[in-house]
N, C-alpha and C positions, 0 to 999 in steps of 0.2 A: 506174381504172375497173374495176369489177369483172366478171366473170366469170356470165352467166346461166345455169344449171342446168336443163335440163329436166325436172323431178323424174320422169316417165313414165318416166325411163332409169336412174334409181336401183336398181330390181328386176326382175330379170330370172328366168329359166328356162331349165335346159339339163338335155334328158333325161338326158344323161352326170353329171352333178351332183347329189348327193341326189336321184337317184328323178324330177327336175325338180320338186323343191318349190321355192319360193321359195326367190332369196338374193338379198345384197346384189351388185347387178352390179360382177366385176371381183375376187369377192372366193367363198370359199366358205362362207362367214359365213350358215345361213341365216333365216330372219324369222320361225321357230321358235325358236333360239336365243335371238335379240332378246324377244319374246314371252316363255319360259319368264321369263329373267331379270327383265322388267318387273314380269311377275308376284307374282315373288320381290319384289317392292320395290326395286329397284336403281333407279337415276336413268337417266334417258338420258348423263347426263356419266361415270357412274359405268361403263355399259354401253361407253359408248367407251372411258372411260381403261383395263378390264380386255382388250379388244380394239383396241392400242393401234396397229393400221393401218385402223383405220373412223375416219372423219370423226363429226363430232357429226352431220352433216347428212345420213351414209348410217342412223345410227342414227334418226333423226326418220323418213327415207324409210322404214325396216323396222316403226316404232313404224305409222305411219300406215298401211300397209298392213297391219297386224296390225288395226289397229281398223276400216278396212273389210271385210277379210274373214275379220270374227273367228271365223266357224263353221267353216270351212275350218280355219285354223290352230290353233282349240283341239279340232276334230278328228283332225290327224294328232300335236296334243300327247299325246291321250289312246291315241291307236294306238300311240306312241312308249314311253309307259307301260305300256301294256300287251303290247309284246315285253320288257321289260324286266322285266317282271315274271315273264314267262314263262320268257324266259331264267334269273332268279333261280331259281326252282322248280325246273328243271332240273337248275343246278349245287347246290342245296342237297341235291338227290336223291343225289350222288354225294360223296363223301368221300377217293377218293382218284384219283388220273390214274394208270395203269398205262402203260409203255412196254418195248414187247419181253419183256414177260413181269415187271420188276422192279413194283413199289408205288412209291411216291411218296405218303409220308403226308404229306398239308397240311392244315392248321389247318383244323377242321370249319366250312363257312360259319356252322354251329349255334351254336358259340362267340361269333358277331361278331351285332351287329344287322342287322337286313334291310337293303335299300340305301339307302332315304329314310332309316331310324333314324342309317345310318352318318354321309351325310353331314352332319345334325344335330349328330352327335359334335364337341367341340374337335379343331382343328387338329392340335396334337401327339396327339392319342388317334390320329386317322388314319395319321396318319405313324408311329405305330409301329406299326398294326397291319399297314399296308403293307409297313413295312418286315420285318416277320415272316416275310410269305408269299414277300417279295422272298430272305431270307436261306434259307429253304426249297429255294425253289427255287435257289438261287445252288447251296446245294449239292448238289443232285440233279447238275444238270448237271456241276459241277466232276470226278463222280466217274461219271461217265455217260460208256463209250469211243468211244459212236457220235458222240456231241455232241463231241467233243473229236477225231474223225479230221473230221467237216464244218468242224470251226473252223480247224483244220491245212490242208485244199484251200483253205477260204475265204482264210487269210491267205496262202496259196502265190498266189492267182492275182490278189487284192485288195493285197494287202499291200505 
């Protein structure tokens, strides 16, 4: 015999939890997430299999409550976009992170596509221009003495 669901219990709200938007209750998954991706074309199967501890049937509960309160949620989708974008502006303003006085020259955001262009890009285009910024910075830090006496406590007292 199976098991009755109250779907009412599916979505829930916790001020402590994204801002108390929507999520999948039990989970912090939230019905904006589900939403962008639908949006995207993604299947609801396809939504679960990429979020691979959501049920098909929390993803249904998040789909369903996206489509009743679709002004709400394609409202804080567009609010969401537009920190993001703003955020973008910001860091394209700036060219290099300075620490204690040194430079830190990283790849001009000017160089890369804006953030929707990027993630349009093939997968391997991403991953190495990731990996770019990653080796950058890998070796800033490496040769960085502050970074390397906090990693010295860190592994004295972690380690």
């Amino acid at each position: 015999m199976s098991t009755i669901t109250d779907i009412g219990t599916l979505i829930s709200r916790h001020p402590d939890i994204h801002g108390g938007c929507p999520i999948i209750a039990g989970t912090g998954v939230t019905v904006r997430r589900i939403a962008i991706w639908y949006k995207q074309s993604l299947t609801a199967e396809e939504i679960a299999s990429r979020i691979g501890h959501l049920t098909l049937t929390q993803v249904y509960a998040a789909l369903t409550y996206y489509h009743a309160n679709r002004d709400e949620i394609d409202a804080e989708i567009v609010a969401e976009v537009a920190e993001g974008d703003r955020i973008e502006a910001l860091y394209q303003s700036q060219t290099q992170i300075q620490s204690d006085g040194e430079v830190l020259e990283m790849p001009s955001v000017a160089q890369y596509p804006s953030r929707r262009e990027f993630m349009k890009l093939p997968i391997e285009e991403r991953r190495r221009i990731l990996a770019e910024q990653a080796e950058v910075m890998l070796s800033h830090y490496q040769e960085d003495t502050e970074w390397q006496e906090l990693q010295r406590s860190f592994d004295y007292y972690y380690g």
